[in-house]
RODO-2510 file (C-alpha; in nm, 4 decimals, decimal comma):
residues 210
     n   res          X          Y          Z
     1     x     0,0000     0,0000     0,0000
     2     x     0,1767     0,3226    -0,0720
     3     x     0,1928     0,5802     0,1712
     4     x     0,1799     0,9985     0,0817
     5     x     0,2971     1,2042     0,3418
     6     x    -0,0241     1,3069     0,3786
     7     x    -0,1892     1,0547     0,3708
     8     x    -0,0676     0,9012     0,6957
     9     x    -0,1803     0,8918     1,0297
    10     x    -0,0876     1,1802     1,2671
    11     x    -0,0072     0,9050     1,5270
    12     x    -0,1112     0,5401     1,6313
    13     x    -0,3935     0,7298     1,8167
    14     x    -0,5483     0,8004     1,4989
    15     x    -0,5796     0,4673     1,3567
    16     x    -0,6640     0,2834     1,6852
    17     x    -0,9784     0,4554     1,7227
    18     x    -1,0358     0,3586     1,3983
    19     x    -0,9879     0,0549     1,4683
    20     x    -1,2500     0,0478     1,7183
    21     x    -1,5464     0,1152     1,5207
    22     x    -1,3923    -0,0789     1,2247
    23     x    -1,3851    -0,4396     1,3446
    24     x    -1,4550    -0,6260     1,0388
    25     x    -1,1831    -0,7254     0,7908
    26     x    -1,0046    -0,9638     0,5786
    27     x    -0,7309    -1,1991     0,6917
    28     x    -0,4801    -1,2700     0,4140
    29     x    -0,2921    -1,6217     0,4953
    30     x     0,0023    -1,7146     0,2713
    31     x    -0,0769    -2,0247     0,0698
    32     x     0,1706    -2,2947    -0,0207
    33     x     0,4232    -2,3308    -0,2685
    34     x     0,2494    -2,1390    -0,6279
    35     x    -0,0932    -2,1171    -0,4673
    36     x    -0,2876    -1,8018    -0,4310
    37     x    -0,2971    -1,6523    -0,0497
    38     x    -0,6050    -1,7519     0,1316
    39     x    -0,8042    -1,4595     0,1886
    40     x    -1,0693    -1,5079     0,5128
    41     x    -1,3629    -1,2278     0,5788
    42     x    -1,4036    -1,2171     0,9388
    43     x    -1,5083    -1,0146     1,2311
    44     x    -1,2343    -0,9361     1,4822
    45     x    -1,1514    -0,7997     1,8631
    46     x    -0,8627    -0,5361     1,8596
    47     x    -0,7420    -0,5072     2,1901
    48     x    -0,4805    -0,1772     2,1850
    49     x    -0,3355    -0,2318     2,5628
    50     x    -0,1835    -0,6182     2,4328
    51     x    -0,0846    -0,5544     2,0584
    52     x    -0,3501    -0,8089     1,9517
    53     x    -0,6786    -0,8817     1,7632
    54     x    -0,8321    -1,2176     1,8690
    55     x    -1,0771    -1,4036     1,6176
    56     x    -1,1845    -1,7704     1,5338
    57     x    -1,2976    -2,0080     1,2224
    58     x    -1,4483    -2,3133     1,2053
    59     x    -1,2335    -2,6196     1,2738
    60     x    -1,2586    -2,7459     0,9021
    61     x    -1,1555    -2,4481     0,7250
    62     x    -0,8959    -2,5232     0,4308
    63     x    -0,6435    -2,2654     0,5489
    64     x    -0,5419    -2,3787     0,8536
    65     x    -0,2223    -2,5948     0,6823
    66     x    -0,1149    -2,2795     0,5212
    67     x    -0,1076    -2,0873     0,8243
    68     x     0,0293    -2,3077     1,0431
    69     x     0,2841    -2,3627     0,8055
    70     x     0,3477    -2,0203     0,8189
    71     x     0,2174    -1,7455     1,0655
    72     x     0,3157    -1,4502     0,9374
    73     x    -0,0610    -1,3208     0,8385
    74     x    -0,2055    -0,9612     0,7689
    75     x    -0,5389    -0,8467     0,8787
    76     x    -0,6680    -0,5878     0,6440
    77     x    -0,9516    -0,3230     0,7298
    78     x    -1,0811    -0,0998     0,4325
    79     x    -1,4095     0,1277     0,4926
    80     x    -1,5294     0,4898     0,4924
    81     x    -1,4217     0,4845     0,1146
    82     x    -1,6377     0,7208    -0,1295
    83     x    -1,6150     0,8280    -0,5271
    84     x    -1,5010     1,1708    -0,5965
    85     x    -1,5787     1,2668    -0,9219
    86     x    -1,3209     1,4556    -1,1539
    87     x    -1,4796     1,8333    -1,1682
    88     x    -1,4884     1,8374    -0,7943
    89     x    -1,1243     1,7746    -0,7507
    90     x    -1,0912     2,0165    -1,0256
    91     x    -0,8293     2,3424    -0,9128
    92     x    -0,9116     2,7063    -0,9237
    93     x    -0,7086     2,7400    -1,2607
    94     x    -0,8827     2,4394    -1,4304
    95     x    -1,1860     2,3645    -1,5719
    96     x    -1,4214     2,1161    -1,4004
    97     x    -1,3646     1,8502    -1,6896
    98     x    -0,9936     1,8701    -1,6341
    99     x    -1,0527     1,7478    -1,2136
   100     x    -0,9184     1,4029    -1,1574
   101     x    -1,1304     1,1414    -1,0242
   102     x    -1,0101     0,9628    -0,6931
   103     x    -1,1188     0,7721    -0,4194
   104     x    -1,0832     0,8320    -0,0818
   105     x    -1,0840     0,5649     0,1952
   106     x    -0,9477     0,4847     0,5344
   107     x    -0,7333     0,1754     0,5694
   108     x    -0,5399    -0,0212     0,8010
   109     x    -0,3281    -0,3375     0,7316
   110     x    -0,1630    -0,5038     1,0834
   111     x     0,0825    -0,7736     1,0326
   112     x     0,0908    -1,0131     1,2446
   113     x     0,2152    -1,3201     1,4189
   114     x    -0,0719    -1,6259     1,4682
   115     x    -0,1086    -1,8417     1,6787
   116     x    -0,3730    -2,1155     1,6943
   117     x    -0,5769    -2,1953     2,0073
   118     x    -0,7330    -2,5095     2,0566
   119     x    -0,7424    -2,5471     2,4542
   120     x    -1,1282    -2,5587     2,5226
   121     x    -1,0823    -2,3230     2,8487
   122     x    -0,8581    -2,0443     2,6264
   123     x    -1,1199    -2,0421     2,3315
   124     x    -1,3719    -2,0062     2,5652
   125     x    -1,1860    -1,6957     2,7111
   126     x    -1,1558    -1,5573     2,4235
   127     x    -1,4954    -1,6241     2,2217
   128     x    -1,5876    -1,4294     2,6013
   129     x    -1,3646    -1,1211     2,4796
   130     x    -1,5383    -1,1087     2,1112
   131     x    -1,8365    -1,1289     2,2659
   132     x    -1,7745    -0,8457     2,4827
   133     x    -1,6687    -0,6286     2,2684
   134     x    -1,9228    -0,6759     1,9898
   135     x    -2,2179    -0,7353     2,2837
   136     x    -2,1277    -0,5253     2,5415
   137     x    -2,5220    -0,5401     2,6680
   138     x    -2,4941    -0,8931     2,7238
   139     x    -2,7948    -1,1163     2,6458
   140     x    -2,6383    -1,4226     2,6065
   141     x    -2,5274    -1,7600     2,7819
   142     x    -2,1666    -1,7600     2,9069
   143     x    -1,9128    -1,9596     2,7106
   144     x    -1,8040    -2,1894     2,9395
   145     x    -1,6527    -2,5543     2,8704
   146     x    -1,9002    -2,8237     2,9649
   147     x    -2,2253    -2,6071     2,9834
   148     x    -2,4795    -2,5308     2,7711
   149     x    -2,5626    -2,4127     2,4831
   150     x    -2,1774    -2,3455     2,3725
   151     x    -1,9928    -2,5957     2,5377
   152     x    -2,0461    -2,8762     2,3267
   153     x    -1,9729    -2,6211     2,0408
   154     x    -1,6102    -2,5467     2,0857
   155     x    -1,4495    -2,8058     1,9898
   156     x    -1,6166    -2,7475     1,6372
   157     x    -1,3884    -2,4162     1,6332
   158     x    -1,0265    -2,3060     1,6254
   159     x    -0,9185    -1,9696     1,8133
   160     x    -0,6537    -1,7153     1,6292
   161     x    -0,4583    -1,4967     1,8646
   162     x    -0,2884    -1,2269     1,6107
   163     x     0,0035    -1,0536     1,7798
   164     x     0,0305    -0,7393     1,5613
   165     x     0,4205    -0,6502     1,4775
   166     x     0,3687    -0,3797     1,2028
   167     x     0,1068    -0,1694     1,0984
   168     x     0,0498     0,0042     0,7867
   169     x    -0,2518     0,2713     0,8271
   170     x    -0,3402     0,5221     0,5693
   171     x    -0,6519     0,7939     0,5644
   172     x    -0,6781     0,9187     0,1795
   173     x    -0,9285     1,2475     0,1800
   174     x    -0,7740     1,4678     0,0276
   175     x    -0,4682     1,6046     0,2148
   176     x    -0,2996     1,7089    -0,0532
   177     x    -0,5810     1,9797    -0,1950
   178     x    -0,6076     2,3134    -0,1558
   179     x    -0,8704     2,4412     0,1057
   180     x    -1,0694     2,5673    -0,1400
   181     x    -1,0825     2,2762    -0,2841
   182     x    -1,1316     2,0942    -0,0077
   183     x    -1,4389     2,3096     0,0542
   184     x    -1,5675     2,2192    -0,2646
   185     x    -1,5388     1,8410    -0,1842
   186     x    -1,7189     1,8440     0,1542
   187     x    -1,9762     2,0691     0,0155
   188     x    -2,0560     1,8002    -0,2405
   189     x    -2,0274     1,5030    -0,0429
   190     x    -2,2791     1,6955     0,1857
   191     x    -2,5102     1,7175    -0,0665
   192     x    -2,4435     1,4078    -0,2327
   193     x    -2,5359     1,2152     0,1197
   194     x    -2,4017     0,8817    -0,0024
   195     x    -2,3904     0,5757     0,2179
   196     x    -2,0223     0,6852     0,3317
   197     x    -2,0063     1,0178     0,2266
   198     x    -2,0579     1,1734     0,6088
   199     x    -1,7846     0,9720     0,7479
   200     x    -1,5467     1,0854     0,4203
   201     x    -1,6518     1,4206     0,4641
   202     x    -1,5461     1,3901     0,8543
   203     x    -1,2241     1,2395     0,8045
   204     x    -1,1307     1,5498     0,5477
   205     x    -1,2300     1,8034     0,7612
   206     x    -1,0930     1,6509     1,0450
   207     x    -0,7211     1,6127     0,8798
   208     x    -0,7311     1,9681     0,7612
   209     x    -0,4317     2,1942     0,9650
   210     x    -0,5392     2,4015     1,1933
***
C-alpha cells in the first residue's frame, strides 16, 4: 500500500480509534508453494493495551495448513471509502472537466504473528472477549466448557490470537488539496449524502491543519 505524506496517520492514536469502530476485515494467509494466499472475511476484537486482535474459524476451514505452516498473516480493514468525481477535484485554474477522479478511503493493514488456540478453556476466554466487545449489553449464555448451549460447540472451532508486529494505516481524503478545494469536496459530499459520504466528509475536515 503506498503511503503519501499526507496521507498518513498523525499518530497510532489516529488509527486505533479507527480501529475500534472498524472491526470487520479480511485476513490474508500465505498459501503454499504457487498457490494463491487464502483470503478469510471475518469479524475481529482489537485489543490496543496487548498488541492483539483475537478471532476464530471453524475447525474445518482449508487454510489452517497454510497458516500453520506459516504465521506470518495480515489483517486488512478498508471502509469509509467514497467516489469523488473529476470536476470536484478540479483546481481554481482548471476547468471542471480537467478534475481528476479519486477515491478516498481509510485503511489499516496489521501484520501479524498467529497463533492457533485449541485449549477448550482459552477459546472459551476468548470467544468471552469477542463477545464483549461486539455485545457489550450482554444477552447471552456464558461460554463456558461443559455447559450449555456453547460448550459442546467449541471443539467445532479453532481460536486465532494475532500478535500485531507492524502496521500500515493510511486515511486518503484529500490532504494534498487546496482548502478551497477541499471546501468544494465536503460541500458536495454533503449534498451528495451517499452511504459513506458523512464519514469521508469527517475524516477530510478533520485532517485539515489548523
Amino acid at each position: 500500500m503506498l503511503i503519501h505524506p499526507w496521507d498518513a496517520p498523525r499518530d497510532d492514536a489516529e488509527w486505533q480509534r479507527w480501529l475500534d469502530d472498524h472491526d470487520f476485515g479480511q485476513l490474508a494467509v500465505n498459501g503454499g508453494d504457487g498457490e494463491p494466499p487464502h483470503i478469510q472475511p471475518l469479524h475481529f476484537a482489537y485489543d490496543t493495551a496487548r498488541g492483539e486482535a483475537v478471532t476464530h474459524l471453524a475447525r474445518s476451514h482449508p487454510m489452517w495448513p497454510a497458516l500453520l505452516a506459516n504465521p506470518e498473516v495480515v489483517l486488512s480493514v478498508v471502509d469509509d471509502y467514497v467516489f469523488v468525481p473529476g470536476p470536484w477535484q478540479a483546481g481554481p485554474e482548471q476547468p471542471p472537466e480537467h478534475g481528476t477522479p479519486t477515491s478516498f478511503y481509510a485503511a489499516v493493514q496489521l501484520r501479524c504473528r498467529a497463533t492457533v488456540v485449541d485449549d477448550p478453556a482459552e477459546k472459551a476466554e476468548l470467544l468471552g472477549r469477542q463477545v464483549g466487545h461486539f455485545q457489550p449489553e450482554g444477552g447471552s449464555a456464558e461460554v463456558a466448557v461443559g455447559q450449555v448451549p456453547y460448550g459442546r460447540l467449541l471443539s467445532g472451532i479453532r481460536g486465532l490470537r494475532l500478535e500485531v508486529t507492524g502496521v500500515r494505516a493510511k486515511f486518503k481524503f484529500g490532504g494534498r488539496r487546496t482548502a478551497e478545494v477541499q471546501d468544494r469536496i465536503a460541500g458536495r459530499l454533503a449534498g451528495r449524502a451517499g452511504a459513506r459520504d458523512a464519514a469521508a466528509r469527517e475524516h477530510m475536515l478533520r485532517r485539515r491543519p489548523a
